[in-house]
TILUM-808560 format. One record per residue (C-alpha): chain; residue number from 1; x negated, y, z. Coordinates in steps of 0.05 Angstrom, whole numbers. Layout:
// residues N
{'A' NUM {X Y Z}}
...
// end
This chain:
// residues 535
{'A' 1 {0 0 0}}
{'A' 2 {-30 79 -19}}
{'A' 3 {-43 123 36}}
{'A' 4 {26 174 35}}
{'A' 5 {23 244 3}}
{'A' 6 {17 289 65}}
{'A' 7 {39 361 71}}
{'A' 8 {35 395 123}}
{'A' 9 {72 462 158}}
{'A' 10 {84 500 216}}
{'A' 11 {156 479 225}}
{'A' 12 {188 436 190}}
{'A' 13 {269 450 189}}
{'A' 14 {324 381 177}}
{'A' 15 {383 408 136}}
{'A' 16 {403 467 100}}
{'A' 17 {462 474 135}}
{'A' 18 {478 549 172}}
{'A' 19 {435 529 221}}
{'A' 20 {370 506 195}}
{'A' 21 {379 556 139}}
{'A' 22 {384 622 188}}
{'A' 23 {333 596 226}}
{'A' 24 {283 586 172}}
{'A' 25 {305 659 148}}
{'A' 26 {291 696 224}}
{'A' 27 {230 654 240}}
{'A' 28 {202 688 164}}
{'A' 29 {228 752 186}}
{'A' 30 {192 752 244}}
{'A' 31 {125 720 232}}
{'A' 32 {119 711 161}}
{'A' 33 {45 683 168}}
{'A' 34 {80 619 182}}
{'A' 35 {92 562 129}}
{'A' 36 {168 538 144}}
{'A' 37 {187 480 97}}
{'A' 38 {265 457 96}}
{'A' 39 {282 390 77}}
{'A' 40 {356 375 55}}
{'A' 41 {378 296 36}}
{'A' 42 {440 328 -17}}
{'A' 43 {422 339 -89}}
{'A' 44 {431 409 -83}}
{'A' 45 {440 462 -28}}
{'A' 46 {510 462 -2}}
{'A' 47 {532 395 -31}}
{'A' 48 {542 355 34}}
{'A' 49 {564 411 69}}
{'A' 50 {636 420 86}}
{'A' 51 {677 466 139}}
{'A' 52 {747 492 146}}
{'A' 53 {716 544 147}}
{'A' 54 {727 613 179}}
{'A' 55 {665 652 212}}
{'A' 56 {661 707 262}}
{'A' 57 {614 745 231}}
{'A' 58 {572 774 286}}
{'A' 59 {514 731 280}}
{'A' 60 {506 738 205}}
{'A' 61 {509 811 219}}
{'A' 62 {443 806 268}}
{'A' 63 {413 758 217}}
{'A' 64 {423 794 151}}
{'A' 65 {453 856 168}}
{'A' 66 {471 880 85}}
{'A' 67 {504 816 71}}
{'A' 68 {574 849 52}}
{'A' 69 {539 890 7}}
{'A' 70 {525 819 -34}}
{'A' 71 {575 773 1}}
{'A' 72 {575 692 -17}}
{'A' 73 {619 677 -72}}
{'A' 74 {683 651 -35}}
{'A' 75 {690 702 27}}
{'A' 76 {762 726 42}}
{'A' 77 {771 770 93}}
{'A' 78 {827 750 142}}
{'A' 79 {889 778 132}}
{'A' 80 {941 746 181}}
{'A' 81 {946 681 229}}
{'A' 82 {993 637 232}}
{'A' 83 {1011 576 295}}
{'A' 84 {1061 536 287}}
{'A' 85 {1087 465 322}}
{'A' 86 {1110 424 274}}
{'A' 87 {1169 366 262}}
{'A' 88 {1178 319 215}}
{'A' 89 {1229 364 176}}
{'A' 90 {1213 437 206}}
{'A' 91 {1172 464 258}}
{'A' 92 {1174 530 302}}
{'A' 93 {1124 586 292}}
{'A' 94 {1085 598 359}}
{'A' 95 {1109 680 383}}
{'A' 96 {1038 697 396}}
{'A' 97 {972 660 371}}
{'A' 98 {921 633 419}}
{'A' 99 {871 691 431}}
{'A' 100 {811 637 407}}
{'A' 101 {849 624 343}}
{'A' 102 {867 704 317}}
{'A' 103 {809 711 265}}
{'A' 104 {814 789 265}}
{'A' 105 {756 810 234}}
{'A' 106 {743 747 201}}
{'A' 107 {721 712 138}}
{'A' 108 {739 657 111}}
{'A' 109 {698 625 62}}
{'A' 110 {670 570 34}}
{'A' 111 {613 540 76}}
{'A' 112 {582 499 22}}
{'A' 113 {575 565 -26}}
{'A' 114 {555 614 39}}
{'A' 115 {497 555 47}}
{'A' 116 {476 558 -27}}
{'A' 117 {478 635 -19}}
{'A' 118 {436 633 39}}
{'A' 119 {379 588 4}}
{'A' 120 {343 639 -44}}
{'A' 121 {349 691 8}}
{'A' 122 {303 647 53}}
{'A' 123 {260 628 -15}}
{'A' 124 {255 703 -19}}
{'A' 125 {214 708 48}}
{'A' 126 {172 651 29}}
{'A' 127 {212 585 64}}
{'A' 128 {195 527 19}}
{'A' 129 {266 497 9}}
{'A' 130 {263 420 -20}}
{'A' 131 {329 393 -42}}
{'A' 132 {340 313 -54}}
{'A' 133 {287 303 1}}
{'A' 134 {321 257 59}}
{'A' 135 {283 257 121}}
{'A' 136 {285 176 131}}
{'A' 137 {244 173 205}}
{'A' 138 {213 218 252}}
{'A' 139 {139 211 260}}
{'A' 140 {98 219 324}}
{'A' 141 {30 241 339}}
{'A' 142 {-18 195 387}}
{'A' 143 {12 235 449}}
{'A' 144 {90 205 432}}
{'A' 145 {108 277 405}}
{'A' 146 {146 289 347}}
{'A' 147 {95 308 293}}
{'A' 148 {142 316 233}}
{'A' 149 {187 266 190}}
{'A' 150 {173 205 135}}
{'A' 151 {217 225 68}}
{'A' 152 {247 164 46}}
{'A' 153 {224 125 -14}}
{'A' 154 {255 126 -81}}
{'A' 155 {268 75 -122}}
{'A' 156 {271 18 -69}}
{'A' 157 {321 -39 -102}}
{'A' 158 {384 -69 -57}}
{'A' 159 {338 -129 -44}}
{'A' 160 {274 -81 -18}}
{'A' 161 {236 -101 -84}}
{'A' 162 {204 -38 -124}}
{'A' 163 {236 -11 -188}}
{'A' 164 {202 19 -248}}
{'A' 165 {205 95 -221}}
{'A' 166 {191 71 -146}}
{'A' 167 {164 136 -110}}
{'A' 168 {140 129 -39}}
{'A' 169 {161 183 6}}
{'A' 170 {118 242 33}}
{'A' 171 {101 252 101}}
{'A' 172 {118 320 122}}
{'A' 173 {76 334 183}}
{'A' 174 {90 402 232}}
{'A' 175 {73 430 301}}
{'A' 176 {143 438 311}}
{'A' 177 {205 397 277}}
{'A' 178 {276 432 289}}
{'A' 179 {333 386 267}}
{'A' 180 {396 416 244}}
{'A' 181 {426 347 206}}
{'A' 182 {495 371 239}}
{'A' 183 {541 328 264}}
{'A' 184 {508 258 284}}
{'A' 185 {454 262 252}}
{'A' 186 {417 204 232}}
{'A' 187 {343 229 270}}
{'A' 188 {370 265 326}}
{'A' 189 {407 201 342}}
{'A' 190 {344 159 350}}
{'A' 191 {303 216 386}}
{'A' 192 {366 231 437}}
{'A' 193 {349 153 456}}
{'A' 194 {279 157 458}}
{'A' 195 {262 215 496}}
{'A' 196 {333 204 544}}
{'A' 197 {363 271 521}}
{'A' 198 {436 256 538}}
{'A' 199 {410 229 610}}
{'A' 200 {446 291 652}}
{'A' 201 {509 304 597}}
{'A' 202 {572 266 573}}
{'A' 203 {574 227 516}}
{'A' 204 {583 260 461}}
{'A' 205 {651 272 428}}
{'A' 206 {678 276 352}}
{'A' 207 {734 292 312}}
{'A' 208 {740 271 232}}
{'A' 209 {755 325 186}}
{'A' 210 {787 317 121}}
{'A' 211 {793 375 67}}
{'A' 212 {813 395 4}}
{'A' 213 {820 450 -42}}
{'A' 214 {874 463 -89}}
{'A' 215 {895 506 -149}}
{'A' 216 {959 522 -145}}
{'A' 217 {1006 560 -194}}
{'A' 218 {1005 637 -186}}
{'A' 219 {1047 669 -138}}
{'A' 220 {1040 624 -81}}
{'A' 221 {979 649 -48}}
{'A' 222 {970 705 0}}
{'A' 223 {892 712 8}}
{'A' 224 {869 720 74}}
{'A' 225 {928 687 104}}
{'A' 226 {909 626 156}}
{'A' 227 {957 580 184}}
{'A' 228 {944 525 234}}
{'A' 229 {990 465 262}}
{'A' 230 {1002 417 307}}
{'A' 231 {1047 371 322}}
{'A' 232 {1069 318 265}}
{'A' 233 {1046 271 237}}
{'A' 234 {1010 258 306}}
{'A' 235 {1045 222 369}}
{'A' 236 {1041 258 428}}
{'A' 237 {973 212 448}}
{'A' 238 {929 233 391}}
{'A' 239 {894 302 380}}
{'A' 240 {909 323 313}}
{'A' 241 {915 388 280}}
{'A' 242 {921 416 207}}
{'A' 243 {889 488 172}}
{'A' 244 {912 513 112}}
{'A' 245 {870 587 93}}
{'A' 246 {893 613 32}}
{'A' 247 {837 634 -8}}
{'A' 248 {829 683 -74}}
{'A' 249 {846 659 -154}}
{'A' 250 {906 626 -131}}
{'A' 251 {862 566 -90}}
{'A' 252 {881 537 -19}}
{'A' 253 {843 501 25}}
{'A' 254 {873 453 65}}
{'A' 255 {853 400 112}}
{'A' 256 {870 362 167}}
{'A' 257 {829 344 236}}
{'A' 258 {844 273 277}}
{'A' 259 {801 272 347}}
{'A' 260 {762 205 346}}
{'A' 261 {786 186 407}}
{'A' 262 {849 161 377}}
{'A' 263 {880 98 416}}
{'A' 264 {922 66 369}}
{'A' 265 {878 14 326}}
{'A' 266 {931 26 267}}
{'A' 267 {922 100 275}}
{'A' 268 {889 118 198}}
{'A' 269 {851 197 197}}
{'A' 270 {871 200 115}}
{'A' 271 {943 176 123}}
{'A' 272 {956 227 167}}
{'A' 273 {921 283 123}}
{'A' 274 {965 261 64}}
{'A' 275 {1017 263 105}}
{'A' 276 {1022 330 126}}
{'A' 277 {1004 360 62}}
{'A' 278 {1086 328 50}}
{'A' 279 {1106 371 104}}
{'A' 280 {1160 425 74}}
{'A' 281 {1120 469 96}}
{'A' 282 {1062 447 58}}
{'A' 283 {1086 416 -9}}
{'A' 284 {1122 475 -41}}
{'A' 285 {1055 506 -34}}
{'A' 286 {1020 447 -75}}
{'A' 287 {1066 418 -118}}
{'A' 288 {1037 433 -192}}
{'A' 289 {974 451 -175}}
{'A' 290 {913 405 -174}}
{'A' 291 {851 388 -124}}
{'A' 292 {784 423 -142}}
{'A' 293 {745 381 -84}}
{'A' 294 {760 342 -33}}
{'A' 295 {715 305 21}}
{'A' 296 {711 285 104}}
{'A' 297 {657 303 160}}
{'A' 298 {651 290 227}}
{'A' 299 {661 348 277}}
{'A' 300 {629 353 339}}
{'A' 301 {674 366 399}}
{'A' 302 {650 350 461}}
{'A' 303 {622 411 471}}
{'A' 304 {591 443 542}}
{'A' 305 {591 379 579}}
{'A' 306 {567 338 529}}
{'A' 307 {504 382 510}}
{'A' 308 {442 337 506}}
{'A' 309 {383 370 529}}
{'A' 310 {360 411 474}}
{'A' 311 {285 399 473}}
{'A' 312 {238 340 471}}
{'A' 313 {155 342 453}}
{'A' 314 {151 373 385}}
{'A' 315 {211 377 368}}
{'A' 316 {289 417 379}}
{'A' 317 {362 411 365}}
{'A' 318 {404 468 338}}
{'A' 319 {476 481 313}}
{'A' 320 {525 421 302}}
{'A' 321 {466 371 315}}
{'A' 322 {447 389 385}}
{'A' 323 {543 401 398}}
{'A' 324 {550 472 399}}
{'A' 325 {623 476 362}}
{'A' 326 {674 508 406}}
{'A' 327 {734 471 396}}
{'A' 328 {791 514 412}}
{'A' 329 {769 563 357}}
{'A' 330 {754 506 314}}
{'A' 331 {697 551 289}}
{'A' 332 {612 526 303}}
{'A' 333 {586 564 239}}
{'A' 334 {574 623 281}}
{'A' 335 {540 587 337}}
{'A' 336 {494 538 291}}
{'A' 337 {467 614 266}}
{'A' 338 {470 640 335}}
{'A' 339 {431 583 355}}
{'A' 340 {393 584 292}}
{'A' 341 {352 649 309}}
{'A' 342 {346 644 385}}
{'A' 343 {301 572 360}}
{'A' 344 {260 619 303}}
{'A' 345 {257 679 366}}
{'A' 346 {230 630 412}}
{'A' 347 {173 591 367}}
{'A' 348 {158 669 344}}
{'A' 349 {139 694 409}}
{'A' 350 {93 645 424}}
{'A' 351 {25 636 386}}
{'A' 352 {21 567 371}}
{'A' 353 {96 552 363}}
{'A' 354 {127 495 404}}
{'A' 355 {180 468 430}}
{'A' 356 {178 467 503}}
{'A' 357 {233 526 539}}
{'A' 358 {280 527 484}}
{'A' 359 {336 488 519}}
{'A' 360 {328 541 588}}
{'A' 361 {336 587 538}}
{'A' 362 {399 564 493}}
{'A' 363 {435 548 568}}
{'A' 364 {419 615 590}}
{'A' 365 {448 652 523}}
{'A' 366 {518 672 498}}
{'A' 367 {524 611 455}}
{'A' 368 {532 557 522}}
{'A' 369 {571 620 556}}
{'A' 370 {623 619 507}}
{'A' 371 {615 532 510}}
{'A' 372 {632 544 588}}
{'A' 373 {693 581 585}}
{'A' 374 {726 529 535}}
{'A' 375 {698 468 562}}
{'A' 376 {759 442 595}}
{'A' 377 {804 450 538}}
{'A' 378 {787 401 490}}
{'A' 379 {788 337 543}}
{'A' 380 {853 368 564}}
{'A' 381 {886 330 500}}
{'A' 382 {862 268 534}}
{'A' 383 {914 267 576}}
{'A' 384 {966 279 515}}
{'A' 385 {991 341 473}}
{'A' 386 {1040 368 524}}
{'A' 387 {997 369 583}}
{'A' 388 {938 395 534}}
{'A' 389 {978 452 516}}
{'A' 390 {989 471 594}}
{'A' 391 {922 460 614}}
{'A' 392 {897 502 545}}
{'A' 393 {946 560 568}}
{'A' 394 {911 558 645}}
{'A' 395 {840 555 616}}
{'A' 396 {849 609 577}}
{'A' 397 {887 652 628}}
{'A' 398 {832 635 674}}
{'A' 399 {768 652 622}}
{'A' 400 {746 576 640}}
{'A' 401 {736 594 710}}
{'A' 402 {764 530 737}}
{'A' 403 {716 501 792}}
{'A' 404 {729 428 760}}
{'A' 405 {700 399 698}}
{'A' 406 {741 346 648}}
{'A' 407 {698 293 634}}
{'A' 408 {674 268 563}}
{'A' 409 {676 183 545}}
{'A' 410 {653 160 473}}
{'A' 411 {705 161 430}}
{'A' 412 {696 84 414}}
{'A' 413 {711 66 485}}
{'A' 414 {791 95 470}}
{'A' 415 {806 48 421}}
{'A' 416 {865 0 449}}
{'A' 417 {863 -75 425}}
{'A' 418 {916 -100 387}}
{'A' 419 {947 -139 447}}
{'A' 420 {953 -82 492}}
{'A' 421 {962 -24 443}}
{'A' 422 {1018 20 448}}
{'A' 423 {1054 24 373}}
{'A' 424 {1079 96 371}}
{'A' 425 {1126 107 319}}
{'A' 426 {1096 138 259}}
{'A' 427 {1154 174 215}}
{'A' 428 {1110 172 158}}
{'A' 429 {1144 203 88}}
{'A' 430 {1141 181 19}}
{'A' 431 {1081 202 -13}}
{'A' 432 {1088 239 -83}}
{'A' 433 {1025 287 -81}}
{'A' 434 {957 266 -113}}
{'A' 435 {904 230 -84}}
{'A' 436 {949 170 -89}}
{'A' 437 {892 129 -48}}
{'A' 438 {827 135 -16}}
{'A' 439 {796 112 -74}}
{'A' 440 {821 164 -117}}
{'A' 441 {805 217 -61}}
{'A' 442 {733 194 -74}}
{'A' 443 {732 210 -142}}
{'A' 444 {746 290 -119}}
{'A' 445 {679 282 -71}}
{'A' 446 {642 271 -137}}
{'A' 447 {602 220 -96}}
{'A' 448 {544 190 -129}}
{'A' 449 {492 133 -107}}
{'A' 450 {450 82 -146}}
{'A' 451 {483 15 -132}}
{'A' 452 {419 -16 -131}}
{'A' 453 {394 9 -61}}
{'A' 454 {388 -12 3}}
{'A' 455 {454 -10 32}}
{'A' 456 {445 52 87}}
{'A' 457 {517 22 139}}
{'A' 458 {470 -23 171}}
{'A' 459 {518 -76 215}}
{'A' 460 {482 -118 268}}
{'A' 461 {523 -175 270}}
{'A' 462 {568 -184 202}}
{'A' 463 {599 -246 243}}
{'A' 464 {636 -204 300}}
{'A' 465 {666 -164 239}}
{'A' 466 {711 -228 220}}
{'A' 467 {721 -265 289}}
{'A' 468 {717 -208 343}}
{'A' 469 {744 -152 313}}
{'A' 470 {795 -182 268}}
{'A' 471 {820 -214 334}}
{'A' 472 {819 -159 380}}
{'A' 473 {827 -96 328}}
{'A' 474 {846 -109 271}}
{'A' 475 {781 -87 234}}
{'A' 476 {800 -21 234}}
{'A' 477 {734 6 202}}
{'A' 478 {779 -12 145}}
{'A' 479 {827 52 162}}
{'A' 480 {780 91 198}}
{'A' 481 {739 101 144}}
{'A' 482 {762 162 94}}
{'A' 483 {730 130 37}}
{'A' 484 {742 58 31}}
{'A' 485 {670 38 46}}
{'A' 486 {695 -28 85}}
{'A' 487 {731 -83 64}}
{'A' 488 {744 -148 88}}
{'A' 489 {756 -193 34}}
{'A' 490 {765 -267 13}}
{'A' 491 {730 -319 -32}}
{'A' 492 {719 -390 -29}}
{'A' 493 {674 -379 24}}
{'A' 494 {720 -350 69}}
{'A' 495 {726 -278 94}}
{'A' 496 {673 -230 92}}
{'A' 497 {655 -150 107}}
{'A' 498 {641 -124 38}}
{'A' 499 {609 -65 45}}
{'A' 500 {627 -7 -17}}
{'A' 501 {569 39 5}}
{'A' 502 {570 74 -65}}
{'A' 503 {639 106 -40}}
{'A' 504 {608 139 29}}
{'A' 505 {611 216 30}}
{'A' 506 {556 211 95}}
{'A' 507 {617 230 150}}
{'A' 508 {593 187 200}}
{'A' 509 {663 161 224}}
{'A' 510 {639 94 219}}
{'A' 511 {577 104 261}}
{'A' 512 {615 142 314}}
{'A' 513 {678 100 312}}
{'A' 514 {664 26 315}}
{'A' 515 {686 -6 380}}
{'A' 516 {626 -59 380}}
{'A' 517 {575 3 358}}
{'A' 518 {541 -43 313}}
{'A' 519 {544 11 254}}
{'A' 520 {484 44 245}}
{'A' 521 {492 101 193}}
{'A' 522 {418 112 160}}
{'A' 523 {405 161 97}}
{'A' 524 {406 136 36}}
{'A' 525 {355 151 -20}}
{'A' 526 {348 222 -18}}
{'A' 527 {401 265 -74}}
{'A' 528 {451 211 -61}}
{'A' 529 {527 226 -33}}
{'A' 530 {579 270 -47}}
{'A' 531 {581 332 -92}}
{'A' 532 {627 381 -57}}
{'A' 533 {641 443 -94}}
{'A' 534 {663 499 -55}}
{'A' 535 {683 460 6}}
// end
């Protein structure tokens, strides 16, 4: 085997997401004798990158304070909000919104686009940016530190053998590695283990997001208009919630978010979705028009409680990877920026950058202060939707100053078996409006890998897939999952997990999801995954 290409930087950044990407931009505008490389695993900047999305713009302001002067390409500004509760056949419209949900002042846009925007402003300060490059493993120096990350090879066949354009990956050493992967990410994961990160917090918690975005016929759209649900399609036991922001050109987007720790087994994140966009409410918007993109993430919810510790030898965590979304606005862009340039502030005031004091620092700032206030809100739901709303109403009257603390489980521990489960009634519609399936909903993510790769689901033990967890759940991977990745099919062999990794659009459900936790989600071959335009 060669010796590996090595390049080396100052700080390396994981993901050119808001996060890594303002970052890398404040560090350069700050010391701009430093190199600052930023790797991203999508073929292009903004394609994995997905959000409802509406940002306070405060820290974008502090970061790049022209930016309306030359705003992204989908930025709205808000116009009116809009709560409602909803029933199968109507709903009522909340008299006042929740102060954390009124987006006076806000934008909404389209996260993917603001990401791709942000890119050749950092290029312009001299950030190296490196699209199609996915950071595969952290490496270490002899001390145990992080010392940078392994790209993964290209060209590896499914059965590990070389192909004719095999590649092997660079090593991309650094004094200081900050990972912004976002929400689970595939490194952070494995460092959080090694260096006992999550020791002092509470698991941490998820939610699955599903969007899409929609042409519709002229006339229906009211830019700068955002409207947000509850209610139906969920039962009272499962946290659920829609948004529907109504953009310019006549284009909505629309999505729907299901907290991952659902009970039901049955319960199915993209039935729900397609569900509610049947709502009255919701179909007269879209009948006649057509979906532009479409495509799932994980969110990250757990939020104060469940903040790992921020810092470990070499290396940080910042925006959605180290949990810094606050829930109850449904809004982390703001914070992965905020958080962002307090990591670039920190490694800039010292001489040789590094790591250690960041996560004194983050607890100490306004980005945990606004965590704190909320933190009891989200775990609230726990206890169902009618007691959430209460204990919302009292958090927020109260500015979080509650001297308890909900506590946060994994979200795989919720899951009911199929002998105990409760079977709440699900008064599920008729479905006329496209995606007609998964499948097709796939086809709108414009997902792409080479077939002949290394599958990246890794499951431990295929055997507990079709004894176990048939037995017990149901194999519910096979509704959990937003893309049809798993199957459990039939031959003359008997049954078997087929795995359709070509269909993943890298959410993570699976990894987080899976009662046995013997899903590992690993990248694939760097460029691979979903396509999303404008999401």
């Amino acid at each position: 085997m060669s010796e590996r290409d090595v390049m080396e930087y100052d700080v390396v950044a994981v993901g050119a997401g808001p996060a890594g990407l303002s970052f890398a931009i404040r560090l350069k505008q700050l010391k701009p004798e430093l190199s600052v490389c930023v790797i991203e695993k999508s073929s292009v900047i903004g394609a994995h990158i997905l959000s409802g999305a509406v940002i306070e713009p405060g820290p974008l302001d502090a970061l790049l304070p022209g930016w309306r002067d030359n705003p992204p390409p989908v930025c709205v500004p808000a116009t009116e909000d809009e709560f409602w509760f909803l029933t199968k056949d109507g709903g009522t419209k909340f008299p006042f919104v929740p102060p954390q949900m009124s987006n006076h002042g806000n934008f909404i846009v389209s996260l993917g686009a603001m990401c791709a925007w942000l890119a050749p402003q950092a290029e312009a300060l001299g950030v190296e940016i490196y699209p199609g490059f996915a950071a595969a493993e952290p490496l270490y120096d002899d001390a145990g530190a992080v010392a940078g990350v392994r790209i993964g090879d290209m060209g590896v066949a499914k059965d590990g053998s070389h192909k004719s354009g095999y590649t092997q990956g660079i090593d991309i050493r650094a004094k200081v590695t900050v990972l912004a992967e976002g929400a689970r990410g595939h490194l952070t994961k494995q460092l959080v283990r090694k260096y006992g990160l999550d020791a002092e917090s509470d698991p941490q918690n998820y939610s699955i997001g599903i969007k899409e975005l929609w042409q519709v016929p002229p006339g229906r759209v009211t830019p700068g208009k955002i409207v947000h649900t509850l209610g139906w399609p969920a039962d009272s036991h499962t946290y659920g919630g829609s948004f529907l922001y109504h953009l310019d050109g006549d284009r909505i987007a629309l999505g729907y978010v299901s907290g991952l720790d659902y009970r039901d087994p049955n319960y199915q994140p993209y039935e729900a979705f397609q569900q509610w966009k049947h709502h009255p409410q919701v179909k007269g918007l879209l009948e006649g028009g057509n979906i532009l993109s479409a495509g799932a993430r994980a969110i990250v919810t757990g939020g104060w409680q469940s903040l790992p510790k921020v810092e470990m030898p070499g290396a940080l965590l910042i925006g959605d990877t180290a949990g810094l979304l606050n829930v109850p606005k449904i809004k982390g862009t703001h914070q992965a920026i905020r958080s962002g340039m307090l990591a670039a502030e920190h490694l800039a005031a010292q001489e040789t950058p590094a790591a250690a004091g960041f996560d004194a620092k983050l607890r100490a700032s306004p980005a945990m202060a606004e965590l704190k206030k909320v933190r009891n809100i989200k775990p609230g739901f726990k206890k169902g939707l009618w007691f959430g709303l209460v204990n919302s109403a009292w958090e927020t009257a109260t500015a979080g100053l509650s001297p308890w603390t909900w506590r946060c489980k994994p979200d795989w521990s919720s899951l009911q078996k199929l002998d105990v489960a409760e079977k709440p009634k699900r008064d599920y519609v008729e479905r006329t409006l496209v995606p007609r399936d998964r499948l097709a909903g796939v086809y709108f993510a414009a997902t792409e890998h080479d077939e002949d790769q290394p599958v990246h689901l890794k499951v431990a033990d295929t055997d507990v897939c079709i004894t176990k967890c048939a037995e017990e759940y149901g194999n519910p991977c096979q509704r959990f999952c937003p893309a049809g990745v798993y199957e459990i099919v039939e031959d003359g062999e008997g049954k078997r997990l087929q795995i359709n990794a070509a269909n993943c659009v890298h959410c993570k459900t699976c990894d987080i999801k899976d009662p046995y936790q013997i899903i590992t989600w690993v990248t694939p071959e760097g460029g691979a995954g979903p396509n999303y335009q404008n999401l």
